[in-house]
BAFI-3210 file (N, C-alpha, C; in Angstrom, 3 decimals, decimal comma, padded with zeros to 6 digits):
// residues 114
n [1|2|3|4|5|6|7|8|9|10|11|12|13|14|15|16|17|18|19|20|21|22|23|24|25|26|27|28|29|30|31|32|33|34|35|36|37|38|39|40|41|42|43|44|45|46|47|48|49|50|51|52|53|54|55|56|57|58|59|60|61|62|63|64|65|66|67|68|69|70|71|72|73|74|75|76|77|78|79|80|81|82|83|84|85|86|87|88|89|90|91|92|93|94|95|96|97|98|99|100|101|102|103|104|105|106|107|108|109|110|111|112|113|114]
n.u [-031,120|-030,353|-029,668|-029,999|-032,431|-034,455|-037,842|-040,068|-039,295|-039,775|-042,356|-044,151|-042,796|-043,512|-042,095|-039,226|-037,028|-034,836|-031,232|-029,927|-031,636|-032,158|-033,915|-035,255|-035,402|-037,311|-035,990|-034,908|-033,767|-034,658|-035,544|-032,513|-031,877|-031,652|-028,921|-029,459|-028,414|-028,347|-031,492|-033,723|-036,360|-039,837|-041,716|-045,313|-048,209|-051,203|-055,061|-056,975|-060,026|-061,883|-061,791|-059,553|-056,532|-052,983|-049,571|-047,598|-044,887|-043,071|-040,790|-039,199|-037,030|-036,286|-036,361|-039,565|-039,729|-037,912|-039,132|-041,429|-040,152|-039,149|-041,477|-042,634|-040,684|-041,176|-043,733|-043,847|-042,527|-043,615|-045,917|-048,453|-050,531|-050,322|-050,016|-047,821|-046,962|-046,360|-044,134|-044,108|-045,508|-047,825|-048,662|-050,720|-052,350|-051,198|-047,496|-045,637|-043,137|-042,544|-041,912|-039,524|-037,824|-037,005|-036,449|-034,430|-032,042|-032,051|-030,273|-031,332|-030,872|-031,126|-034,048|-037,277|-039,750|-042,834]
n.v [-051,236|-048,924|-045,769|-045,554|-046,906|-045,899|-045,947|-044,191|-041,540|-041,082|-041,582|-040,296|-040,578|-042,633|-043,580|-044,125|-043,465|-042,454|-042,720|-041,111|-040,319|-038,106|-038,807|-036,368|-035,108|-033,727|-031,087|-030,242|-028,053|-025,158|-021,196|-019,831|-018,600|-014,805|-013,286|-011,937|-009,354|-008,442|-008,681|-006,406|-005,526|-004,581|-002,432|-002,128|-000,378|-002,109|-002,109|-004,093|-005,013|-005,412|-003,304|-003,868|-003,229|-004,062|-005,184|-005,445|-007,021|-007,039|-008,300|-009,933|-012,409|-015,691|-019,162|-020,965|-021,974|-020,398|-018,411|-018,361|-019,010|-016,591|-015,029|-016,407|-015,719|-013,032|-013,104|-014,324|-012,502|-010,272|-010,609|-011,386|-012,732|-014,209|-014,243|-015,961|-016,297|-016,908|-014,792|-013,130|-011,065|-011,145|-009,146|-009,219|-006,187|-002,936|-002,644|-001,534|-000,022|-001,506|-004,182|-003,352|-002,805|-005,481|-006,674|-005,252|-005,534|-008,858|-008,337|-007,643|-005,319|-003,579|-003,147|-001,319|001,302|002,037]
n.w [-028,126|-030,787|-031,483|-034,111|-035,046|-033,812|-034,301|-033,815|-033,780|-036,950|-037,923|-039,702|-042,106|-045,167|-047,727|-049,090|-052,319|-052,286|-051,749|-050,334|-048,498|-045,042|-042,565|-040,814|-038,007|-035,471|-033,823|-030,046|-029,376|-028,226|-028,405|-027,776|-024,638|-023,928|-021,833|-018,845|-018,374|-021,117|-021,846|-022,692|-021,523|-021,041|-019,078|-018,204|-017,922|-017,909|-018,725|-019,327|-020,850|-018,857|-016,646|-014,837|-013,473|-014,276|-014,613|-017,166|-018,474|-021,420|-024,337|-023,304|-023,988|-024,900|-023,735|-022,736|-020,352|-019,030|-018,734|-017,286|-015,135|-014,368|-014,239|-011,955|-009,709|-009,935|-009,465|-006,574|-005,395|-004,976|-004,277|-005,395|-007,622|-011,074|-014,540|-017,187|-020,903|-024,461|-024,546|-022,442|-019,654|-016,744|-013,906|-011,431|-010,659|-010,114|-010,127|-011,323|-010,152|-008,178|-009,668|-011,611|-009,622|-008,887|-011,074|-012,006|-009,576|-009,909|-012,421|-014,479|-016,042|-017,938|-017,920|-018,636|-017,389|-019,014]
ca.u [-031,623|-029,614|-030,063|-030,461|-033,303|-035,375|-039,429|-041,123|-038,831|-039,764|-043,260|-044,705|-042,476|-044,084|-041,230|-038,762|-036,320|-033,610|-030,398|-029,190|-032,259|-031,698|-034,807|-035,771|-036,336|-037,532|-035,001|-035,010|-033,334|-035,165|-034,907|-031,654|-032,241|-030,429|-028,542|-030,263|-028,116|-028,826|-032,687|-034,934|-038,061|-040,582|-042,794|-046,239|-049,547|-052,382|-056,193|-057,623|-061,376|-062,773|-060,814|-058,534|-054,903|-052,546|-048,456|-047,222|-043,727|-042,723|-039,877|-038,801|-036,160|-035,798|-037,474|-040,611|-039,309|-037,037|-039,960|-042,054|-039,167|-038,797|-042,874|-042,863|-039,761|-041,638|-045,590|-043,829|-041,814|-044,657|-047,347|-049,832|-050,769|-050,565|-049,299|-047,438|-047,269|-046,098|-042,783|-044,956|-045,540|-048,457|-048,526|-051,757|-052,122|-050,048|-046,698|-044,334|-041,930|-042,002|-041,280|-038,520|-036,032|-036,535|-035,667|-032,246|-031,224|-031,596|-029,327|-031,986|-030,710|-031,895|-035,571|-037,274|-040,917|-042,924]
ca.v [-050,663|-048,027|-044,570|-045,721|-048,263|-045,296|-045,420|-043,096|-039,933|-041,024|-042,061|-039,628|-040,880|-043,650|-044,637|-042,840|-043,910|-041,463|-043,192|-040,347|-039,308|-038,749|-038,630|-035,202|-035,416|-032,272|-030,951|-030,331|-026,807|-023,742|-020,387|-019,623|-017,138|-013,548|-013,207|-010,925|-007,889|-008,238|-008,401|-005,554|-005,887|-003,870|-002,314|-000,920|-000,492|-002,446|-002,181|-004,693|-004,482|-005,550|-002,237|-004,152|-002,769|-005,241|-004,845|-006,003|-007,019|-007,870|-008,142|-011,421|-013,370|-017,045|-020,236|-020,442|-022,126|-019,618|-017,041|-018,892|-018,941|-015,230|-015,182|-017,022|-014,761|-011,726|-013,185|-014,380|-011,302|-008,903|-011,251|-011,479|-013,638|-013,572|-015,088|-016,149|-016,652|-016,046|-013,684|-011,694|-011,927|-010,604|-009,190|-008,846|-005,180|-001,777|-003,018|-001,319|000,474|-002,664|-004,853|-002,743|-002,750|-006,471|-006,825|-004,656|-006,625|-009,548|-008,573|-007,500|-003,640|-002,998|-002,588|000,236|001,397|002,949]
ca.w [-029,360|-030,979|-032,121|-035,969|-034,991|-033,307|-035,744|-033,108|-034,670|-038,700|-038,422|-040,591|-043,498|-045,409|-047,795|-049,664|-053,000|-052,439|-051,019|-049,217|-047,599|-044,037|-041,761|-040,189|-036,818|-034,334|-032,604|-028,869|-029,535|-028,237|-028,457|-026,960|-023,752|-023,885|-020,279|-017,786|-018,621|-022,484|-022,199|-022,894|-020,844|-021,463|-018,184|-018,853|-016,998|-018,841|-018,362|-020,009|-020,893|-017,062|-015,630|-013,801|-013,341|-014,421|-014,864|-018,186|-018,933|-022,728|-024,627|-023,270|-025,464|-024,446|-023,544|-021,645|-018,908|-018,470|-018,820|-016,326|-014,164|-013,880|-013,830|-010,994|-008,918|-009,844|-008,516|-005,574|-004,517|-005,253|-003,644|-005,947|-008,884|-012,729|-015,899|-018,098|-022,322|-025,585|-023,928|-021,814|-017,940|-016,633|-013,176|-011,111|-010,046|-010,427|-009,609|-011,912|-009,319|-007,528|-010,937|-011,904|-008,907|-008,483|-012,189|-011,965|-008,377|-010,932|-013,431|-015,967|-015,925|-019,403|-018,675|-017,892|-017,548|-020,166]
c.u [-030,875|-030,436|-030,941|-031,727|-034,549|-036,733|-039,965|-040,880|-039,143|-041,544|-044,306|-044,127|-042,987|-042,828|-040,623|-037,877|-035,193|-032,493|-029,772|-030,316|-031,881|-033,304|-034,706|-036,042|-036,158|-036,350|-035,533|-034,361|-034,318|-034,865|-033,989|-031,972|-031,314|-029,982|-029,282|-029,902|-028,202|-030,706|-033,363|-036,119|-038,532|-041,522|-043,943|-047,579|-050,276|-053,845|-056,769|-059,232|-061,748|-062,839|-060,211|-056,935|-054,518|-050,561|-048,062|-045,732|-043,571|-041,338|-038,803|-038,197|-035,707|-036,945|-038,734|-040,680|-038,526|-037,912|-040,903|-041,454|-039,202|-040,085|-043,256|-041,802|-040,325|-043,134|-044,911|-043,203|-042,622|-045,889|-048,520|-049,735|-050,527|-050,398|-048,731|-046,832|-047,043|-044,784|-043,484|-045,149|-046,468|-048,789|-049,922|-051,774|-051,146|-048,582|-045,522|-042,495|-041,151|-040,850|-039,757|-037,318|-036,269|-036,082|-034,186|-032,084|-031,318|-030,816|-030,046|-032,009|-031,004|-033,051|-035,758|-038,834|-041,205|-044,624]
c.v [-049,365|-047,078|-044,437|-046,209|-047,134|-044,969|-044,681|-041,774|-040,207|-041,744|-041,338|-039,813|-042,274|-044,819|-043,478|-043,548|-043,776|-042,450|-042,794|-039,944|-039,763|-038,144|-036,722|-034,917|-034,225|-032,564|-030,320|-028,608|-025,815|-022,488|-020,304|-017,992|-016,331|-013,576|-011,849|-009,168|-007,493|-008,330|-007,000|-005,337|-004,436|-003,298|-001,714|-001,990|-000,812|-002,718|-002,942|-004,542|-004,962|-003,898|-002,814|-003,541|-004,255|-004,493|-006,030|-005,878|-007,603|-007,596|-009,410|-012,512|-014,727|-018,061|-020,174|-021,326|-021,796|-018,629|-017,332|-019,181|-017,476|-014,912|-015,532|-016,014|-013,399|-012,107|-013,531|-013,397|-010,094|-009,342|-011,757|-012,520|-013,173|-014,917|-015,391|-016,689|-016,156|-014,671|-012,487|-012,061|-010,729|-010,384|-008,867|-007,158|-003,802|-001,663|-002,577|-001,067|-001,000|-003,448|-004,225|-003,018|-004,206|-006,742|-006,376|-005,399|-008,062|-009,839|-007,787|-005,702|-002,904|-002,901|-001,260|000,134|002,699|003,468]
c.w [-029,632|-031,839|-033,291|-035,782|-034,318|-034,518|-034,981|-034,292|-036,165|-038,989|-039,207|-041,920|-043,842|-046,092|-048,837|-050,795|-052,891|-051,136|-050,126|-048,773|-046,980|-043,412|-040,928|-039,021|-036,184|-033,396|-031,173|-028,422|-029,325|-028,767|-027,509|-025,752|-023,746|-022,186|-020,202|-018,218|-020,712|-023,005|-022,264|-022,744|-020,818|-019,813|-018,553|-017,989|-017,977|-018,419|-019,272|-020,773|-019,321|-016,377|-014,574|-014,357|-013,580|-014,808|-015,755|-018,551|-019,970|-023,247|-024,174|-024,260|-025,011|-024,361|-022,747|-020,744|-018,093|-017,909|-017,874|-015,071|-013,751|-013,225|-012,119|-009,577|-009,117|-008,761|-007,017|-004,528|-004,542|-004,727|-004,100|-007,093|-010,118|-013,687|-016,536|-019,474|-023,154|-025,104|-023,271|-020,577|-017,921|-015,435|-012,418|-010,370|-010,727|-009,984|-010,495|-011,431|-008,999|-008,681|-011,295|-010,635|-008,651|-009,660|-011,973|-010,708|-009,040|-011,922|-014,896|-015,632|-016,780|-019,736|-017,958|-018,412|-018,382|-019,657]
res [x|x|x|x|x|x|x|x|x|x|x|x|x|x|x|x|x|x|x|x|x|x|x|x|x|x|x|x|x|x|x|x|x|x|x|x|x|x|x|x|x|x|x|x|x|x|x|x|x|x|x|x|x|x|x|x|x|x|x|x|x|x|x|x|x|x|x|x|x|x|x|x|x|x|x|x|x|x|x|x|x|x|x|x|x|x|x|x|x|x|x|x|x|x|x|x|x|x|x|x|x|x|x|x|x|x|x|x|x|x|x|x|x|x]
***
């Protein structure tokens, strides 16, 4: 079965007159991720309403399985748990110092805490 023959990608069109339409289909294209030394991460201590400490990194420009990738190399080199969603990583605890020099030994030399 070939490319042309694919109805999954056009089943929201019913029927059309136009000879040149061409079907629409979602692309597979993300946001493209900035490299490590072109991001701009953001550090900053956040208390939510509970009063828990929490370390907030934003500023995150790429996919979010890139961003869940880093997420994941920060909770596991800092020990603790968190989150992350929407270009934001959310670190459990007061971990800025920490956050920061494992960012720059990453490559990401353009953040800095605020």
């Amino acid at each position: 079965m070939g490319k042309d023959n694919d109805w999954k990608s056009r089943l929201n069109i019913v029927y059309s007159t136009n000879p040149d339409f061409a079907f629409q289909t979602e692309s597979s294209d993300g946001p493209q991720t900035l490299a490590p030394e072109k991001q701009q991460l953001r550090i900053e201590l956040d208390k939510r309403g509970n009063g828990k400490q929490a370390t907030l990194i934003t500023g995150f420009v790429g996919s979010d399985d890139d961003l869940k990738a880093l997420a994941k190399l920060l909770k596991t080199r800092c020990g603790v748990g968190g989150s992350s969603r929407d270009g934001e990583i959310l670190i459990q605890g007061d971990l800025r110092r920490k956050v920061k020099e494992i960012l720059d030994k990453e490559g990401y030399t353009r953040s800095r805490i605020i």
